[in-house]
PATIKOL-751736 format. One record per residue (C-alpha): residue in three letters; x, y, z. Coordinates in Angstrom, 3 decimals, decimal comma, always signed. Layout:
 code     east    north       up
  ALA        X        Y        Z
...
***
This chain:
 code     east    north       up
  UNK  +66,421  +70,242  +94,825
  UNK  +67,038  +66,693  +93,291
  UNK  +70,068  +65,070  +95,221
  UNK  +72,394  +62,105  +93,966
  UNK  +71,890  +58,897  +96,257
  UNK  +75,594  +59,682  +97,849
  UNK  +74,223  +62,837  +99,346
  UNK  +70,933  +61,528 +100,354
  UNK  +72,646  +59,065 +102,442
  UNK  +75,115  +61,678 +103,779
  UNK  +73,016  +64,195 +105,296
  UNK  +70,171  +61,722 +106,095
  UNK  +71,563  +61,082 +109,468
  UNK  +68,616  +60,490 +111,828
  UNK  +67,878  +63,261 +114,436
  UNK  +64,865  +64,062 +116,959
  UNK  +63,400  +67,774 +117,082
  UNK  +62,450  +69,161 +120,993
  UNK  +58,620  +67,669 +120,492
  UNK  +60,139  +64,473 +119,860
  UNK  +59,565  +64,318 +116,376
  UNK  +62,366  +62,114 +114,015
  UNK  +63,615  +64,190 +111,217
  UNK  +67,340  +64,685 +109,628
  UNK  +70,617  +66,935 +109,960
  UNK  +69,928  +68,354 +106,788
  UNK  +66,293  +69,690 +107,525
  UNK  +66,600  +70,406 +110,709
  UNK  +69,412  +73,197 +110,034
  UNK  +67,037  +74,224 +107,402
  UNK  +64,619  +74,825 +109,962
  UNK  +66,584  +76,017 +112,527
  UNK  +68,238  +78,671 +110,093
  UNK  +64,383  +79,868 +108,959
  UNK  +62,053  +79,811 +112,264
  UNK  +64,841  +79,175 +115,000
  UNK  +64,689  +76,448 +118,051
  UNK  +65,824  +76,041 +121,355
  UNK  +68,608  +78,301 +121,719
  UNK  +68,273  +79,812 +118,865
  UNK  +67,622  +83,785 +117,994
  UNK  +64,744  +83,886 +115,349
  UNK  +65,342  +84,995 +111,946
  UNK  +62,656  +86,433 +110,146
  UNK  +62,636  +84,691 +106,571
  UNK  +60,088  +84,302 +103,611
  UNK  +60,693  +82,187  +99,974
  UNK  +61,168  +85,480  +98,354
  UNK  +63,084  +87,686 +101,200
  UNK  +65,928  +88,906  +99,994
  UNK  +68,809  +90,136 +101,951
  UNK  +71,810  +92,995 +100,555
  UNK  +75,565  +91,958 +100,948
  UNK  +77,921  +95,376 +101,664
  UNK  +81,548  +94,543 +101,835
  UNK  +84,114  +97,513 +102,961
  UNK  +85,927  +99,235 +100,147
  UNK  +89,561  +97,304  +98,938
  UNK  +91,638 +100,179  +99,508
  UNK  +92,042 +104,050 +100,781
  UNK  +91,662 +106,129  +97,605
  UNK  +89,959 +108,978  +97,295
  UNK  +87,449 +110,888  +99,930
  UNK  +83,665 +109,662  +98,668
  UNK  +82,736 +113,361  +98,654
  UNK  +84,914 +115,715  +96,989
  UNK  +87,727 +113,026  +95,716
  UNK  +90,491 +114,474  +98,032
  UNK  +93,330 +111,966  +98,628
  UNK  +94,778 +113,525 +101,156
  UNK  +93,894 +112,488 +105,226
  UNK  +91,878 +109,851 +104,317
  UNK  +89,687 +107,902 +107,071
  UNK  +87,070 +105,317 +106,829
  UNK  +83,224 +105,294 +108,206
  UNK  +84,340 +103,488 +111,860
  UNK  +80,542 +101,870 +111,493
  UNK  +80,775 +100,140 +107,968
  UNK  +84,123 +100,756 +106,219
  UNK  +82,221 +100,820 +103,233
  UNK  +82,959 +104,798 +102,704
  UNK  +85,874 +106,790 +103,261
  UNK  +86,048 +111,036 +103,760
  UNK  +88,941 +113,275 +103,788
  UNK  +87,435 +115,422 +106,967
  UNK  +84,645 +115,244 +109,262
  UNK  +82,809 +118,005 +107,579
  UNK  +82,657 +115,648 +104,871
  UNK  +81,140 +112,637 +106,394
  UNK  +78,471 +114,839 +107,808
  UNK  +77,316 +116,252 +104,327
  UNK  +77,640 +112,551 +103,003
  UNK  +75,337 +111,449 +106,205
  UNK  +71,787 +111,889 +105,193
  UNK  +72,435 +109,486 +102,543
  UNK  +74,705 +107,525 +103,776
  UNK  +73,156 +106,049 +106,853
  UNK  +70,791 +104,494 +104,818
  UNK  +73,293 +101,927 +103,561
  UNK  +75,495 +102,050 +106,917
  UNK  +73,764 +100,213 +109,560
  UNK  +75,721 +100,437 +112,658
  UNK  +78,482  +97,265 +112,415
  UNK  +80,136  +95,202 +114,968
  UNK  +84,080  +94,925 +114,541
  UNK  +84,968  +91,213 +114,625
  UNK  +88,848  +90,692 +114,934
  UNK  +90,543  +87,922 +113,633
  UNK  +93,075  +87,403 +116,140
  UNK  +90,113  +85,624 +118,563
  UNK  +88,054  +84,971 +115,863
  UNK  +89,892  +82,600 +113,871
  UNK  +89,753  +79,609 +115,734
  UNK  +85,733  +80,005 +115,208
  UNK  +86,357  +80,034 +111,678
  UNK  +88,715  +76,681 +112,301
  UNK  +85,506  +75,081 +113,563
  UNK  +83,341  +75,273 +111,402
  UNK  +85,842  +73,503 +109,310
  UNK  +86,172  +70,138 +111,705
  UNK  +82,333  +70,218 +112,803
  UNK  +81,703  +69,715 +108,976
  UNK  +83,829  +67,301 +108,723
  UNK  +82,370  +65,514 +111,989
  UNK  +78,447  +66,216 +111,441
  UNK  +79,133  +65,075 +107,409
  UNK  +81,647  +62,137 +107,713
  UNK  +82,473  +60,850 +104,677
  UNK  +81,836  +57,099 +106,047
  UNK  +78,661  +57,877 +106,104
  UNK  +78,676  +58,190 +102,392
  UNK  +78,265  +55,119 +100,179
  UNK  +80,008  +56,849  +97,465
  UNK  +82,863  +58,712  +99,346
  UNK  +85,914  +57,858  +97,066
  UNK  +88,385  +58,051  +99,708
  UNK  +89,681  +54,478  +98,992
  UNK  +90,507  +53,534 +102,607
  UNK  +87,112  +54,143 +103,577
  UNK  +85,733  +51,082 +101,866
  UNK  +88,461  +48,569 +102,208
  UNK  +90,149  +47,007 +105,591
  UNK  +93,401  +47,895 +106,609
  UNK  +96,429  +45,783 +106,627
  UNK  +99,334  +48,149 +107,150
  UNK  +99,843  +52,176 +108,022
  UNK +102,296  +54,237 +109,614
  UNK +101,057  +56,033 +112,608
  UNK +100,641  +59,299 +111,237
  UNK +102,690  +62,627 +113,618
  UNK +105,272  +65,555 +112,481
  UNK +108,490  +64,812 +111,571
  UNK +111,061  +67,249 +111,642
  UNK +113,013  +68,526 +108,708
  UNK +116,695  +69,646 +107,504
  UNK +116,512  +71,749 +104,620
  UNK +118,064  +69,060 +102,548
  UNK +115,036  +66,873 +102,906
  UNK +112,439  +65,646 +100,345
  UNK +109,048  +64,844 +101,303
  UNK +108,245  +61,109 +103,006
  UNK +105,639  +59,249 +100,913
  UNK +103,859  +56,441 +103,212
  UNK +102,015  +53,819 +102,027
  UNK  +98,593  +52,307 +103,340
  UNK  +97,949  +48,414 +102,491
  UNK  +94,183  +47,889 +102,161
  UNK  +92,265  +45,032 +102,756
  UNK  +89,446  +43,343 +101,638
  UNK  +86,037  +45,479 +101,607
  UNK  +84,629  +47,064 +104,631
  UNK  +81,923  +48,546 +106,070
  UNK  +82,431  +51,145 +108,370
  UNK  +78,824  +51,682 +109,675
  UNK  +78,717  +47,306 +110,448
  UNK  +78,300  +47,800 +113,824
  UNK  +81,980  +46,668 +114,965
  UNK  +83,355  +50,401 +113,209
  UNK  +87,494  +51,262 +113,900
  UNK  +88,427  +48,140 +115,492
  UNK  +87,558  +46,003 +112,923
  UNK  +88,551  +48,408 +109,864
  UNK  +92,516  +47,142 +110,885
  UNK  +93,526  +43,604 +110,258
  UNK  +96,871  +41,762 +109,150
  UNK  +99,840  +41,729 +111,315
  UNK +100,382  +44,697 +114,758
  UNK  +96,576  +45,326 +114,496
  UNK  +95,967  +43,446 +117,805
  UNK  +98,544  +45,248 +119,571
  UNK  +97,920  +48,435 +117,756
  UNK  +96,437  +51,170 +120,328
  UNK  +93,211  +52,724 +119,978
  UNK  +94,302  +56,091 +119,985
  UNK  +96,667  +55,224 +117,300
  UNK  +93,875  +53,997 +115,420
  UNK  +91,629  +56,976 +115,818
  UNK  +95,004  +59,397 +114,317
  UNK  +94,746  +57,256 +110,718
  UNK  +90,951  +58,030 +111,128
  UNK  +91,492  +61,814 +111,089
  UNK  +94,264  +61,354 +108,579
  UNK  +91,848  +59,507 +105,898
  UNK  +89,003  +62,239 +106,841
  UNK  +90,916  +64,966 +106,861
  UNK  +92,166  +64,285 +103,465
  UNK  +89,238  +64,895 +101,931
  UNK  +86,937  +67,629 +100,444
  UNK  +89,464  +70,510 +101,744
  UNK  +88,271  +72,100  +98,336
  UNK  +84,705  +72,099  +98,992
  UNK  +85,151  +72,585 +102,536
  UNK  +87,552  +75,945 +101,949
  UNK  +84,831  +76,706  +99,371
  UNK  +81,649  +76,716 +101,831
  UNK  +82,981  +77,992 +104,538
  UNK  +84,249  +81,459 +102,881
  UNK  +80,667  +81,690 +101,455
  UNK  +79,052  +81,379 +104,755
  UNK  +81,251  +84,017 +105,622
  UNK  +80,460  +86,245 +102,810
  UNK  +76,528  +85,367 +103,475
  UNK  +76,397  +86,041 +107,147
  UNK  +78,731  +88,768 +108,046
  UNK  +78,080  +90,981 +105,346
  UNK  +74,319  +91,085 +105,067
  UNK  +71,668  +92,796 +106,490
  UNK  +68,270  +91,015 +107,082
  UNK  +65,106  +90,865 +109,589
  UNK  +65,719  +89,653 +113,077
  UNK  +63,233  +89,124 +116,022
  UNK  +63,736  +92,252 +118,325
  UNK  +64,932  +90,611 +121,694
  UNK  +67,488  +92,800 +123,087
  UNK  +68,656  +96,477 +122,241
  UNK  +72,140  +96,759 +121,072
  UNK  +74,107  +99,395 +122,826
  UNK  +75,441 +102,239 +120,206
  UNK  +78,100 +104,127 +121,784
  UNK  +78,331 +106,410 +119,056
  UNK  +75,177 +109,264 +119,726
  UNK  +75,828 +111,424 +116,625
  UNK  +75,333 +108,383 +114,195
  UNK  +72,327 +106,491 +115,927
  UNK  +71,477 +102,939 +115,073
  UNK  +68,043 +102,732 +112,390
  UNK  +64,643 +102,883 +114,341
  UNK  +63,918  +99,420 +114,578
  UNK  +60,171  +98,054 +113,009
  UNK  +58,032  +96,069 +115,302
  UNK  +58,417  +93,244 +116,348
  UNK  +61,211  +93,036 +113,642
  UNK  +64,205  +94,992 +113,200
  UNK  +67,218  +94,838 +110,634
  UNK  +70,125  +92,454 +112,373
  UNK  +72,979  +95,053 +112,412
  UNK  +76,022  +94,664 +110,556
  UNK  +79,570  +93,072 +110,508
  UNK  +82,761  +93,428 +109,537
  UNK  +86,039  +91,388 +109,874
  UNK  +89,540  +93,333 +111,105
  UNK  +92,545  +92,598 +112,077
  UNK  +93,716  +94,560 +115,103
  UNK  +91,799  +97,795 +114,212
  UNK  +92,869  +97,203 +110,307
  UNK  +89,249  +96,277 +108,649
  UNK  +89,505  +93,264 +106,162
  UNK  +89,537  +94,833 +102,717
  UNK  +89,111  +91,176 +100,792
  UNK  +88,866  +87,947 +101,460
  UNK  +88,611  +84,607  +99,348
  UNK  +90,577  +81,344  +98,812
  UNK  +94,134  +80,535  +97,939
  UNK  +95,325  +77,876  +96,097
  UNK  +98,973  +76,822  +95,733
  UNK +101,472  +74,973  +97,477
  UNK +102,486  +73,526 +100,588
  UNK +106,093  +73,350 +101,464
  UNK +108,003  +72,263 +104,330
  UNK +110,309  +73,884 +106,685
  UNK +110,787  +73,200 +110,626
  UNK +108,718  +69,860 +109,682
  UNK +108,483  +67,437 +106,893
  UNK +105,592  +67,460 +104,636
  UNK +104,362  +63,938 +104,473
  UNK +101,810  +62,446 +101,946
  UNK +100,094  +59,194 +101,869
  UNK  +99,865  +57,087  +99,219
  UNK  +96,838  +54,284  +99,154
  UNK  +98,020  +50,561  +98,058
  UNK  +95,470  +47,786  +96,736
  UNK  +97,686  +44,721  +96,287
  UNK  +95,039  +42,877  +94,231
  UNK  +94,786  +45,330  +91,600
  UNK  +98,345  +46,748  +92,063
  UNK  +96,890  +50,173  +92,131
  UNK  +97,999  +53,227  +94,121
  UNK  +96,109  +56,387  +94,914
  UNK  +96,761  +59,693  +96,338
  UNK  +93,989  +61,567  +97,594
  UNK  +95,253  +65,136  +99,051
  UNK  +98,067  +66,758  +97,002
  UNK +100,418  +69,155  +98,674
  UNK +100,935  +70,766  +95,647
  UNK  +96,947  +71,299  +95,147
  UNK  +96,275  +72,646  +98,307
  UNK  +93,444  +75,225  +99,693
  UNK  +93,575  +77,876 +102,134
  UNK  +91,742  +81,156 +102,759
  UNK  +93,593  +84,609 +102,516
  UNK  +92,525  +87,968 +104,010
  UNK  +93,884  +91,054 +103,444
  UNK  +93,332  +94,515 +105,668
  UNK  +92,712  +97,998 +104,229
  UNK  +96,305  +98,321 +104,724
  UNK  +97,375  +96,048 +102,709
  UNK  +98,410  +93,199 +105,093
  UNK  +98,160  +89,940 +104,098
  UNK  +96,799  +87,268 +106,656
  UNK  +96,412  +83,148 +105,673
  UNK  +94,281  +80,626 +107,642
  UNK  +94,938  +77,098 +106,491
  UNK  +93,085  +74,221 +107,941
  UNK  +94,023  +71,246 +105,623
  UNK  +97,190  +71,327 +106,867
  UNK  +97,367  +68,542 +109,196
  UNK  +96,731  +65,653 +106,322
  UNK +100,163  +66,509 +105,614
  UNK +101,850  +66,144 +109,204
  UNK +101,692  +69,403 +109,969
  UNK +100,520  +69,950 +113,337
  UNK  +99,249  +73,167 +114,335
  UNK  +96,094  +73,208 +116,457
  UNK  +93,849  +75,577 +118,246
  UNK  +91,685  +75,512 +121,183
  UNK  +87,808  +76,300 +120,611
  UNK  +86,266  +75,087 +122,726
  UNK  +85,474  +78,690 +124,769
  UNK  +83,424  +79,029 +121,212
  UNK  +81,060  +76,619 +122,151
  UNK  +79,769  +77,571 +125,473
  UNK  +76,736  +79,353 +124,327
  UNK  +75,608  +77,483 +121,456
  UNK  +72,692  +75,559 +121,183
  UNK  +73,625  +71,891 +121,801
  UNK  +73,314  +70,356 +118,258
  UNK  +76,648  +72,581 +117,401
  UNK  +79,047  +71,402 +119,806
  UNK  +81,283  +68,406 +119,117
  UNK  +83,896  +66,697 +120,747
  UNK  +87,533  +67,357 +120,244
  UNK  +86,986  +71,025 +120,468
  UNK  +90,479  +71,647 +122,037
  UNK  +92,716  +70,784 +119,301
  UNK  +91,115  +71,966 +115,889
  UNK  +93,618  +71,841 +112,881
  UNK  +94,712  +75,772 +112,189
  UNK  +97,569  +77,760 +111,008
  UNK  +96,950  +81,490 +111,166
  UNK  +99,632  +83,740 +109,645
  UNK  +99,780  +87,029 +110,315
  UNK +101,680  +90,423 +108,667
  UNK +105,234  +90,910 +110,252
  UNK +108,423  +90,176 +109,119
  UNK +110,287  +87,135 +110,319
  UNK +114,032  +86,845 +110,244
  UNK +115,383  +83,336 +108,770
  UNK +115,725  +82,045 +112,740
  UNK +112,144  +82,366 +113,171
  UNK +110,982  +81,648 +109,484
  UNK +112,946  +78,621 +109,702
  UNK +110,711  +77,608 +113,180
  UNK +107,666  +77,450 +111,160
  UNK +106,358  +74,323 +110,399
  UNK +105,774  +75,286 +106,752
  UNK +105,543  +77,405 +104,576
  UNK +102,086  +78,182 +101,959
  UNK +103,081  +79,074  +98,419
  UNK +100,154  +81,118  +96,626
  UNK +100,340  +80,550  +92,718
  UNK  +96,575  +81,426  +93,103
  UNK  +93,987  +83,465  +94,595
  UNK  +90,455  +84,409  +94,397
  UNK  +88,169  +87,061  +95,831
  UNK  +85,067  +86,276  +97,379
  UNK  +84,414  +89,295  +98,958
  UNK  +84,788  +91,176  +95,789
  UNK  +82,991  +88,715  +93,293
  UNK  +79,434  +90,530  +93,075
  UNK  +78,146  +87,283  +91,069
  UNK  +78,364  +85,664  +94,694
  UNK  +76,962  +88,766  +95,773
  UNK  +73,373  +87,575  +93,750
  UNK  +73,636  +84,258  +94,009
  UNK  +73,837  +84,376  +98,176
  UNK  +71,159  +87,238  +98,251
  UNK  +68,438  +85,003  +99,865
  UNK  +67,438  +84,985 +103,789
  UNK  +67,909  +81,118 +103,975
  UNK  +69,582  +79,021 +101,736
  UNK  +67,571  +78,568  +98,816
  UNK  +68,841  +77,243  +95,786
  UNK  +67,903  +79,041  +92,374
  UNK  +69,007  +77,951  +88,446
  UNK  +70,533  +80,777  +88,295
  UNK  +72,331  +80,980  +91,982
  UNK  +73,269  +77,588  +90,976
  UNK  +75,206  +78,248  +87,852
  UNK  +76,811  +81,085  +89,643
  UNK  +78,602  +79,188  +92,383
  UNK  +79,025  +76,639  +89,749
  UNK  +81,210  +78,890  +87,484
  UNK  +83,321  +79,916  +90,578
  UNK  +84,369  +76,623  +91,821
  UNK  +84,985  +75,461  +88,391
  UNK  +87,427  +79,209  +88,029
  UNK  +89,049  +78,120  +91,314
  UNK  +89,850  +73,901  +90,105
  UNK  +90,863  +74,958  +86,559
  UNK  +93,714  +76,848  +88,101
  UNK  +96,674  +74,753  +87,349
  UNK  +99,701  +74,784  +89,840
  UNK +102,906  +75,285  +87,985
  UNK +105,206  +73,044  +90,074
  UNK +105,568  +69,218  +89,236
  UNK +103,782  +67,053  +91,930
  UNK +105,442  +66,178  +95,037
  UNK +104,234  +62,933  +95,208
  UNK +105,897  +59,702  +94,626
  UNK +106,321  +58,634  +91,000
  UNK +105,023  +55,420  +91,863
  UNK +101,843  +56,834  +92,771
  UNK  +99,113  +58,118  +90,213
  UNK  +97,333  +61,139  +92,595
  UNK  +93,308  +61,998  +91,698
  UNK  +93,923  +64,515  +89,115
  UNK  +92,359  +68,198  +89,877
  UNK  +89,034  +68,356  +87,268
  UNK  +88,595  +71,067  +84,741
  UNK  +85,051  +71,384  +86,121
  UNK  +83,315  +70,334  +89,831
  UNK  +81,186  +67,696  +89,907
  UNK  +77,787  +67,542  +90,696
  UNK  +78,771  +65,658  +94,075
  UNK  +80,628  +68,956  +94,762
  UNK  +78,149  +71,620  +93,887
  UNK  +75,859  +69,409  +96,717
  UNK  +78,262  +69,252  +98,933
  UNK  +79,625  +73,020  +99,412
  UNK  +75,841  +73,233  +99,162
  UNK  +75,316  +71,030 +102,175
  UNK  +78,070  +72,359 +103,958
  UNK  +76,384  +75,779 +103,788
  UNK  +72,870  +74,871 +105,299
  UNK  +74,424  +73,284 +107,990
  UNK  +77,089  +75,982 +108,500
  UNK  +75,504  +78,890 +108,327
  UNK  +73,236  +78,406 +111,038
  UNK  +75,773  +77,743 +113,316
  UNK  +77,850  +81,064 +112,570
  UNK  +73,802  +83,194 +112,591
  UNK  +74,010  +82,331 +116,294
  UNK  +77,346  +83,405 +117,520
  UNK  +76,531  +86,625 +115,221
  UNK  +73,067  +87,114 +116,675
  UNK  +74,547  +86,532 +120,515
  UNK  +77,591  +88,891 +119,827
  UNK  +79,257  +85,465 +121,365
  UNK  +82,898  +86,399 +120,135
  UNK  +82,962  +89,675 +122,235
  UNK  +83,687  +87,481 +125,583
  UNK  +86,342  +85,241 +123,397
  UNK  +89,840  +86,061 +124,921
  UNK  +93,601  +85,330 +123,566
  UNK  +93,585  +82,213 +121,211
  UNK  +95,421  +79,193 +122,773
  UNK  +98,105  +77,077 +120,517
  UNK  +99,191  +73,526 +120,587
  UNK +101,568  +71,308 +118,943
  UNK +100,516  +68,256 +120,239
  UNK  +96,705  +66,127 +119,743
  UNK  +93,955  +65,165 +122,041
  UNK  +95,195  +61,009 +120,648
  UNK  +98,226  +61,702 +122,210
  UNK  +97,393  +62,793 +125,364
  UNK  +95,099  +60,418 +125,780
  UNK  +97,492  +57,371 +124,976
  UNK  +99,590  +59,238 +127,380
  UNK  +96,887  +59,019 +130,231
  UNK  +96,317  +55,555 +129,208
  UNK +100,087  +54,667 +130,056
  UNK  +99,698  +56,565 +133,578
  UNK  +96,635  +54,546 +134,481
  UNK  +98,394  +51,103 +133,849
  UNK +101,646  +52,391 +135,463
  UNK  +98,920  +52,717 +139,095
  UNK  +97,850  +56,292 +139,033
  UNK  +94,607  +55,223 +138,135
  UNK  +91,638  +58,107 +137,201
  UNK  +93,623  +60,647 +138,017
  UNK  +95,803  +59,442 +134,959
  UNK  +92,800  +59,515 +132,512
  UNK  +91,840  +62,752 +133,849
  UNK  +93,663  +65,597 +131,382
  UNK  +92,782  +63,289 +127,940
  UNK  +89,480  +62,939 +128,868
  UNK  +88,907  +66,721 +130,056
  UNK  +90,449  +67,817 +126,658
  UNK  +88,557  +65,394 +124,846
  UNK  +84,834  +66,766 +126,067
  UNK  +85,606  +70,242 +127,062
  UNK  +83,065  +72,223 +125,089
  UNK  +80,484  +69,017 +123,915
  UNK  +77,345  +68,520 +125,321
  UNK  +78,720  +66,277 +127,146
  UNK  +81,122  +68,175 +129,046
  UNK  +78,973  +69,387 +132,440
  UNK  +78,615  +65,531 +132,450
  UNK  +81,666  +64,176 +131,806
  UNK  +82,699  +62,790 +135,548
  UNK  +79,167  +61,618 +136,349
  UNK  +79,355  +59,638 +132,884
  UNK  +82,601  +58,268 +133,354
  UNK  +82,052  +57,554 +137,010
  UNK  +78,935  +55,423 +135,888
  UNK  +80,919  +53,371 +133,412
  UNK  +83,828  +52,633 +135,438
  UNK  +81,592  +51,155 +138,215
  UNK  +80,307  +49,081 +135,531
  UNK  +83,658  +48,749 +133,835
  UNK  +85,679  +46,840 +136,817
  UNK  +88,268  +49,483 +137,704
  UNK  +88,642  +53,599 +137,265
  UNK  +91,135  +53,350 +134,082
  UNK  +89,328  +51,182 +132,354
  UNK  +85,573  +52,200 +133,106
  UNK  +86,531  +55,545 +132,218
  UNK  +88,144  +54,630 +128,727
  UNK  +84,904  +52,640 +128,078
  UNK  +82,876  +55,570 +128,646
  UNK  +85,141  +57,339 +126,996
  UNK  +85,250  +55,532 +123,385
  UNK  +81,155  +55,190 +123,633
  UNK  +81,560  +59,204 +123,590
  UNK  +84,000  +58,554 +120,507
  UNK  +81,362  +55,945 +119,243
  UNK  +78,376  +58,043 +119,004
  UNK  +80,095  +61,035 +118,286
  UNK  +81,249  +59,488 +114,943
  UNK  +78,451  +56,788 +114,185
  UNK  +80,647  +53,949 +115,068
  UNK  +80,351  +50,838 +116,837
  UNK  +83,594  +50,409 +119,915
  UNK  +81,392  +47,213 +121,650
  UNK  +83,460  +44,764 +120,378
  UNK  +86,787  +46,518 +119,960
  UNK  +88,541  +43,669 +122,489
  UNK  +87,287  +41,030 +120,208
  UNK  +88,689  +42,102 +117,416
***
């Protein structure tokens, strides 16, 4: 596959492989994905492999043997057939358990924040400063003045409040002095770090919540529901004797199936939203990018163009997951960090404890509690990708290998899903000209989602393979970010409670990284270096920051 210079340079991050070996992100998911690695369970693969996709039926109709509608239940092992009595689903059985291997049930309510991750390790392992190209304007140009970005809270008369972000002259982000040097002009000096790092995550969380949405819902459409060759290492336990699981083919046996529920409702469909984002317990916010020289303004994330992904159960109860919605001040986060204690190394990233995420579920709410939420997602939009049997083709291989053909079809969804025109005018300042949503994806974004998906769907093979999410207990919710604790614990070490001020920020900050069995030892070695316990353990701390995001803190005092 031919790639544009932009995307070269994105995923051509330098890496090492276990022998030592350099290489790059890009290939070594590839790899890792086809012949496995250290930590990894193997996949049997091949060029021309191909692997089926079954997704459960989209509603309880009528019995698959003798069309009854009465006393209608589902197959408990693949919801992909549903009988009117048992005596049915025994005549139906011969055939039918050649299509049904035996699934796992993987609920929503703990799995979510997974899905939530994969959302902000993309955006970590493919930073857009990495990318020459990346048209996020404050990514190439210095900043003189921005607000620091938090919720606001609202009163239903309230309109939504438009900042503005001064830029600079050009900048580099990857020049070796990174964040501290990307603010200038007046306050920058006395500006705190952690209040730096929160317009960081504002500026990259802005971006590509299309493409991200987009890859992310076919990764789970390519590894849930499909059936493929996996290296025989452990027996799964069926507790079901009357329906065994397939005999398995040595060394190699089919990797059994999924299926997303909620509760014990299975997920009938799935896809992406599009629509609008509204405010209600907080304000939505949007931020508007000024260039004084050319008296230009640009607005890169639209609350009125906005992304999420919808899921809806057998039942007919509708569930939404948005994870864009923080760009827009609205802070909902989850901890996943309990996600990333068996994965193999190269998927674990910092900041695993506060991960963007609103999950709605069915229930009523009464205008007390509706009124608590911070927002509210309008849908003028959706569409299936469970359902859309093009994607069904075009995702049929064992790896991820590009054809024409699988090519045009992903093409000719994403350019469905961006033709879709919301209906409401634009909530954004009428001073400000906002990047218009194209007719048609670019080629940039056909190699992104692309990009997104070879480094994803590794990632999500493992915790499948390792039945990880069966030890994953009650989700945990937070209102408030890992920059604010930490600029809390910053202000308790200079008020004299030294390291045990810096302790909770830092915690938070590595719990679930590499680097977290570490983390005191690491610290403790800096701030014996660094002159004193508070501020050894913040240096250690930002190099964490600096080589998590390819960025230089050295010389942050200088500047």
């Amino acid at each position: 596959m031919s790639l544009p210079d932009s995307m070269i340079s994105l995923f051509n991050s330098a890496t090492t492989r276990p022998d030592g070996t350099k290489t790059t992100l890009g290939q070594q998911a590839i790899e890792m994905l086809r012949s496995g690695g250290p930590g990894f369970t193997e996949v049997a693969t091949s060029d021309n492999e191909q692997r089926v996709i079954a997704v459960p039926l989209q509603k309880l109709d009528r019995c698959y043997v003798c069309d009854k509608r009465d006393g209608l239940r589902l197959c408990n092992s693949c919801a992909s057939a549903i009988y009117c009595s048992r005596e049915c689903q025994k005549r139906d059985w011969r055939e039918h358990k050649l299509a049904c291997a035996q699934t796992h049930q993987i609920n929503l309510k703990t799995f979510h924040p997974f899905i939530a991750y994969m959302f902000e390790y993309l955006r970590a392992r493919c930073a857009p400063h990495h990318d020459p190209d990346s048209f996020h304007p404050a990514l190439r140009r210095k900043i003189l003045k921005a607000p620091i970005p938090g919720p606001r809270k609202s009163y239903p008369t309230e309109k939504p409040i438009h900042h503005t972000i001064v830029l600079g002259d050009t900048h580099d982000m990857q020049d070796g002095r990174g964040i501290p040097a990307w603010f200038r002009g007046p306050g920058a000096r006395a500006m705190a770090h952690e209040d730096k790092m929160k317009v960081y995550h504002q500026v990259i969380r802005e971006l590509f919540a299309f493409e991200l949405t987009v890859a992310v819902s076919l990764i789970l459409l390519s590894e849930v529901y499909s059936t493929y060759l996996v290296c025989k290492d452990d027996d799964y336990d069926d507790e079901d004797e009357e329906y065994p699981d397939p005999e398995p083919t040595d060394p190699w046996e089919p990797r059994p199936c999924f299926r997303l529920e909620h509760g014990k409702s299975p997920i009938s469909d799935f896809g992406i939203a599009k629509g609008r984002i509204v405010g209600s317990a907080n304000r939505v916010q949007t931020y508007t990018y000024y260039d004084p020289k050319t008296n230009t303004r640009t607005m890169v994330h639209d609350p009125d163009n906005h992304y999420w992904m919808y899921f809806r159960t057998i039942k007919g109860e509708e569930i939404t997951l948005d994870c864009a919605g923080s760009s827009f001040g609205m802070e909902a986060y989850v901890d996943t960090s309990h996600c990333l204690e068996k994965l193999p190394e190269v998927f674990r990233i910092k900041g695993s404890t506060r991960v963007p995420a609103d999950f709605r579920t069915p229930g009523p709410l009464d205008s007390a509690s509706a009124k608590k939420q911070p927002y509210t997602l309008v849908e003028e939009h959706r569409f299936s990708v469970m359902h859309n049997t093009s994607l069904h083709e075009a995702l049929s291989t064992t790896y991820i290998r590009e054809t024409a053909h699988g090519k045009a079809i992903i093409r000719e969804f994403m350019d469905m899903v961006l033709s879709a025109s919301t209906t409401t005018p634009s909530a954004s300042s009428p001073t400000s000209t906002s990047i218009p949503a194209p007719k048609r994806c670019t080629v940039e974004q056909e190699e992104r989602v692309y990009w997104y998906r070879v480094i994803g769907s590794p990632m999500l093979s493992q915790i499948l393979s390792g039945r990880h999410w069966l030890e994953w207990g009650k989700t945990s919710l937070h209102h408030d970010n890992l920059w604010d604790i930490l600029k809390q614990d910053s202000a308790n070490g200079v008020n004299g409670q030294g390291s045990e001020g810096t302790k909770r920020g830092v915690d938070e900050f590595l719990k679930g990284s590499r680097f977290d069995p570490k983390c005191k030892e690491f610290l403790g070695a800096d701030a014996q270096e660094g002159g004193g316990p508070t501020k050894g353990g913040f240096e250690g701390l930002w190099g964490l920051v600096n080589e998590g995001m390819g960025l230089d803190w050295s010389d942050r005092c200088q500047n």
